[in-house]
C-alpha positions in Angstrom: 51.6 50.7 -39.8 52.2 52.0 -35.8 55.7 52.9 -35.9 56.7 54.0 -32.5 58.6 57.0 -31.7 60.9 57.9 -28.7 57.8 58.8 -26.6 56.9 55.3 -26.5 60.6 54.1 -26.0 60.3 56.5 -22.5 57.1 55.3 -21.6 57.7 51.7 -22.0 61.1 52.3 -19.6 58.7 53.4 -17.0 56.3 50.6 -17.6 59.3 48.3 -17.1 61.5 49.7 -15.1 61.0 47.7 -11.7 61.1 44.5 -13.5 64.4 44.8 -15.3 67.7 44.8 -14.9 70.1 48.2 -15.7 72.7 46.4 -17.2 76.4 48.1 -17.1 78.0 49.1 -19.4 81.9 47.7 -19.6 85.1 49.1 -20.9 88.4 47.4 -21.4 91.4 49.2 -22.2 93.2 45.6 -23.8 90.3 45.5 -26.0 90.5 49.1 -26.8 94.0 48.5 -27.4 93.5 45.3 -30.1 90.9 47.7 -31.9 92.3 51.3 -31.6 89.0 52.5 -30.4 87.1 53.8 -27.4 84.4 51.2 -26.9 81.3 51.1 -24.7 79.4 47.7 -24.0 75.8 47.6 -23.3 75.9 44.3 -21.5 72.5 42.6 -21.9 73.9 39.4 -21.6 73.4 40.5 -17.6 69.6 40.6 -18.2 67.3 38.6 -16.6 66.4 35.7 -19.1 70.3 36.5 -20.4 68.9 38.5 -23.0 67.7 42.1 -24.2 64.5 40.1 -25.3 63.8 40.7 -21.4 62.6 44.4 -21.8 60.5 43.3 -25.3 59.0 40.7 -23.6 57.8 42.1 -20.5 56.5 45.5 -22.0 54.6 43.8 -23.9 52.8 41.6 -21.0 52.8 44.3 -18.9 50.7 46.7 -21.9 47.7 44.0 -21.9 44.1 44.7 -20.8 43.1 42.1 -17.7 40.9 40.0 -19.9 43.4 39.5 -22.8 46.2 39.2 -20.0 43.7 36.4 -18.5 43.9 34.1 -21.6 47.7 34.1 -21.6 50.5 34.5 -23.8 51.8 32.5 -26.8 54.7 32.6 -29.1 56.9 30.8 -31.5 60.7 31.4 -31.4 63.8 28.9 -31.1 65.4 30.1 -27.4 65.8 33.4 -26.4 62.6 35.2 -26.7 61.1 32.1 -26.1 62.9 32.2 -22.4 62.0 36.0 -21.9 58.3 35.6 -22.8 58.3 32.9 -20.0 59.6 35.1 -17.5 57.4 37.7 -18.5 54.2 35.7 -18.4 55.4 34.6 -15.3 55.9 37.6 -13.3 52.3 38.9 -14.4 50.9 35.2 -13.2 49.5 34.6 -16.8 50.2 31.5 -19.0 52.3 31.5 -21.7 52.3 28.6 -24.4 55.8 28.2 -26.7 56.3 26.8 -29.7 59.8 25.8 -30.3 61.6 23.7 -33.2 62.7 19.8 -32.5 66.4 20.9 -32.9 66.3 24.2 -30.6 69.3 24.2 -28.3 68.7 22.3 -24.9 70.2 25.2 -22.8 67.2 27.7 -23.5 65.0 24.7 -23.8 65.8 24.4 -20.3 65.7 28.1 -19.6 61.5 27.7 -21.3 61.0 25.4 -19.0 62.0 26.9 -15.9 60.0 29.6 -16.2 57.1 27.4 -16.5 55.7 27.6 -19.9 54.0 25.5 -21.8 56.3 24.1 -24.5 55.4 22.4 -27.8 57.6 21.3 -30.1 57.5 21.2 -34.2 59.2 20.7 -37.4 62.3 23.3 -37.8 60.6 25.7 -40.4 59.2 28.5 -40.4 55.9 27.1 -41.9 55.7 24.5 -39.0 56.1 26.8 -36.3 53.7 29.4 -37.3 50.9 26.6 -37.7 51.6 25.3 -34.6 51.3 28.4 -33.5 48.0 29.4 -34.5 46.4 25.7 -33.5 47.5 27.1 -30.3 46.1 29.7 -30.6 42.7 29.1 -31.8 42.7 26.4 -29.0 43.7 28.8 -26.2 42.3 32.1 -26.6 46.3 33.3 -25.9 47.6 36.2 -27.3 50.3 36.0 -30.0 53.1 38.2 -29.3 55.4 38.4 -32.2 59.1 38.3 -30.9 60.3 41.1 -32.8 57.7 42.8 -35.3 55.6 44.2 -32.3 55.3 47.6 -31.7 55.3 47.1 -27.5 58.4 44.6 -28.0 60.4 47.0 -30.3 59.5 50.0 -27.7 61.1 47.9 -24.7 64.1 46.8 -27.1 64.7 50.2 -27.3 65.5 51.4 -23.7 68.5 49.2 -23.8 69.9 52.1 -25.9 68.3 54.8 -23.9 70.4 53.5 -20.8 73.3 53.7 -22.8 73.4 56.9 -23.9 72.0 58.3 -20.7 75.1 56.9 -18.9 78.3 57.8 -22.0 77.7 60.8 -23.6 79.2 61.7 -27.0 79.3 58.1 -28.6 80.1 58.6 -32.8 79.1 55.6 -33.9 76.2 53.0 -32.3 76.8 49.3 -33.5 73.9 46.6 -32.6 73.3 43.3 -34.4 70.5 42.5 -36.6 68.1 39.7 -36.8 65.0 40.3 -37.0 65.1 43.7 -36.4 63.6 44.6 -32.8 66.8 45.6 -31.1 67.9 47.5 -33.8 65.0 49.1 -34.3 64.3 50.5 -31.2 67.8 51.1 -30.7 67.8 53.4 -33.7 64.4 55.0 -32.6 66.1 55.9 -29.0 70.0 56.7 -30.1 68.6 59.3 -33.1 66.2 61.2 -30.5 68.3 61.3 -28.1 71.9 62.3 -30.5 70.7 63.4 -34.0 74.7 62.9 -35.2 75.1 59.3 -34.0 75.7 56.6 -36.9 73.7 54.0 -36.3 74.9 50.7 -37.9 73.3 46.6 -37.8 75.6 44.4 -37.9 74.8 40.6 -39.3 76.5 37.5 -40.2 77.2 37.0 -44.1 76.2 33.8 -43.8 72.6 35.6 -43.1 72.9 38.8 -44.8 69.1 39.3 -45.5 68.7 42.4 -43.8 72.0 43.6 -45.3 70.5 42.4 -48.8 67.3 44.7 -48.3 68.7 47.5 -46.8 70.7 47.6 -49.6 67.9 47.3 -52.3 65.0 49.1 -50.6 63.3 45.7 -50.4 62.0 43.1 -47.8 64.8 40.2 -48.9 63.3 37.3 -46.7 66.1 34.9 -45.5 67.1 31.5 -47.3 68.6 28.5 -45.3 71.1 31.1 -43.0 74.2 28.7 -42.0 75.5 31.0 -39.2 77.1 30.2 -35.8 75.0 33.7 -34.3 71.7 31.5 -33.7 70.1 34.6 -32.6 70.3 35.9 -35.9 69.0 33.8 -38.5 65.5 35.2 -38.5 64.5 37.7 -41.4 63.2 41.1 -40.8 59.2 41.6 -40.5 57.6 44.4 -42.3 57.4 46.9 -39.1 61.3 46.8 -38.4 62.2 46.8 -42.1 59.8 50.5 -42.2 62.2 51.5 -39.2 65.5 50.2 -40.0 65.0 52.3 -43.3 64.6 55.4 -41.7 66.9 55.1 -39.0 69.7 53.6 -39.3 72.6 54.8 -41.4 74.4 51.2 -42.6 74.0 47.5 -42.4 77.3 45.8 -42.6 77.9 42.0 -42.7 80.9 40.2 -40.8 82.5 36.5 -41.6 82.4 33.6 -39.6 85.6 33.6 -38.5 85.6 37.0 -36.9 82.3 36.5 -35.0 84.1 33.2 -33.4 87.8 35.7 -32.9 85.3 38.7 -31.1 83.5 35.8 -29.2 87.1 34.8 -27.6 88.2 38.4 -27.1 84.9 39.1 -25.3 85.2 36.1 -22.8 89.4 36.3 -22.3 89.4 40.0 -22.2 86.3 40.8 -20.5 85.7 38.0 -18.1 82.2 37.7 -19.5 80.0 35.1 -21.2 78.4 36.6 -24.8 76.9 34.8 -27.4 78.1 34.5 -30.9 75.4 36.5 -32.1 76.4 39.6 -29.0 79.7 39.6 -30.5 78.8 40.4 -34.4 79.4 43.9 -33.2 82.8 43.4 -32.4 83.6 41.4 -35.2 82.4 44.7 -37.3 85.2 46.7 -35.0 87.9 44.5 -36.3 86.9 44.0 -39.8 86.6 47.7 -40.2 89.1 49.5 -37.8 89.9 52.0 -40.8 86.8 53.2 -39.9 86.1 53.0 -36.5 89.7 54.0 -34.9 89.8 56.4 -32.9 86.1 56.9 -32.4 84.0 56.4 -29.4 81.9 53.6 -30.0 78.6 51.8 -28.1 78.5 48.1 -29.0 75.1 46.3 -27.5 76.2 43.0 -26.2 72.5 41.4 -26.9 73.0 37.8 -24.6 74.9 35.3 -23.1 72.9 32.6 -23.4 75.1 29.8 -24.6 75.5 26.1 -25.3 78.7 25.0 -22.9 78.9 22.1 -25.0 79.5 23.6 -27.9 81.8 26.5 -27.7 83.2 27.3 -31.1 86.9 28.0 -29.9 87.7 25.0 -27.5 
């Protein structure tokens, strides 16, 4: 098993770099004030595709030969990675075939389609999409890019991190949320390398606590009918981010429902900016566990804003 290191985190930044976005990174003193703690947002939901996938999604493009590059690009995923492959593809000039579920939600169905991809639809299981997937596949000639348990997406995952901590100095505690495992795990790779004393903590849904569950047993728990409102998070860890969440990252901690949907609120009445429930899992984690976390100088990665106007949870 590859497992990348910070090296790879750095070079995948420069690989990237032109083609990205350096999100900002927000404070606000009224949430500090609800919380009692000094936070720092790493606002991906400013990246281009509305998501950190971005950075995954084009190092990987941008790391294939011309003649792999040539037959395009394919993936599976239900919206966000999905919309950031596109884009990817897109900028090299290179096809990229998606595979998305019957049920996914129409705004990144839209977001696919603007980019230009090639979209095919299938049952909403796992099964379904993956042998869609590889009839595509075997048709095309395109090049499978898993959407988190790749070593060139995890390395451009992780230079949303690097930003951070090159820009606040001194952050205690590093809080990102956990899926399948890419941003986290890059995130871990970057924040440890760069402050050997940070605390790096996933954060997930309980409705989906599979990488809670196997964090927490030393084994790969797969995921079982998740009923979460944090879309973006219902996927189970692969073997690759599983090997480095292990190593690198300190706790997994699980947040209710209720407290995504209150952090969600905060985020877009406090801050002024659009998250998606799965962005704000981290602050849910602040206000479930401010015994912990006041007084401490926090990063929080707000992960995307790509969200379904139709069907906001607090309206």
């Amino acid at each position: 098993m590859h497992i990348p290191a910070f090296k790879d985190i750095e070079a995948a930044h420069l690989r990237i770099n032109k083609y990205i976005h350096k999100t900002p990174v927000l404070t606000s003193n009224s949430v500090n004030q609800i919380v009692k703690s000094d936070l720092y947002f790493k606002c991906e939901n400013f990246q281009k595709a509305g998501a950190f996938k971005y950075r995954g999604a084009t190092n990987a493009v941008l790391s294939l030969s011309e003649e792999k590059a040539n037959k395009g690009v394919a993936t599976h995923s239900s919206g966000n990675f999905a919309a950031a492959l596109a884009l990817a593809a897109k900028t090299r000039n290179i096809k990229c075939y998606i595979v998305m579920p019957e049920n996914a939600i129409p705004v990144k169905v839209n977001a696919v389609q603007g980019y230009g991809a090639e979209i095919t639809y299938c049952e909403p299981t796992l099964e379904s999409r993956e042998q869609t997937l590889n009839k595509l596949v075997n048709e095309n000639g395109a090049v499978f890019i898993h959407s988190y348990n790749c070593f060139d997406v995890i390395c451009g995952q992780g230079t949303a991190v690097k930003e951070l901590i090159e820009e606040i100095s001194g952050l205690q505690y590093l809080l990102v949320p956990v899926g399948g495992g890419g941003i986290l795990s890059g995130s871990a790779i970057a924040a440890k390398a760069m402050n050997p004393r940070i605390t790096v903590i996933g954060v997930e849904p309980a409705n989906a606590d599979d990488a809670y569950r196997s964090f927490k047993s030393g084994k790969l728990i797969p995921s079982v009918n998740p009923n979460t409102i944090a879309d973006g998070l219902l996927t189970s860890l692969g073997d690759l981010t599983f090997e480095i969440i292990k190593n690198n990252v300190n706790d997994i901690i699980t947040v209710k429902e209720e407290s995504i949907i209150e952090a969600m609120r905060i985020i877009w009445e406090r801050m002024k900016i659009i998250v998606e429930p799965s962005s704000a899992v981290t602050l849910a984690a602040v206000i479930e566990n401010r015994n912990i976390f006041e007084n401490k100088k926090l990063g929080l990665v707000l992960t995307g804003g790509n969200v379904d106007l139709e069907n906001l949870p607090f309206t």
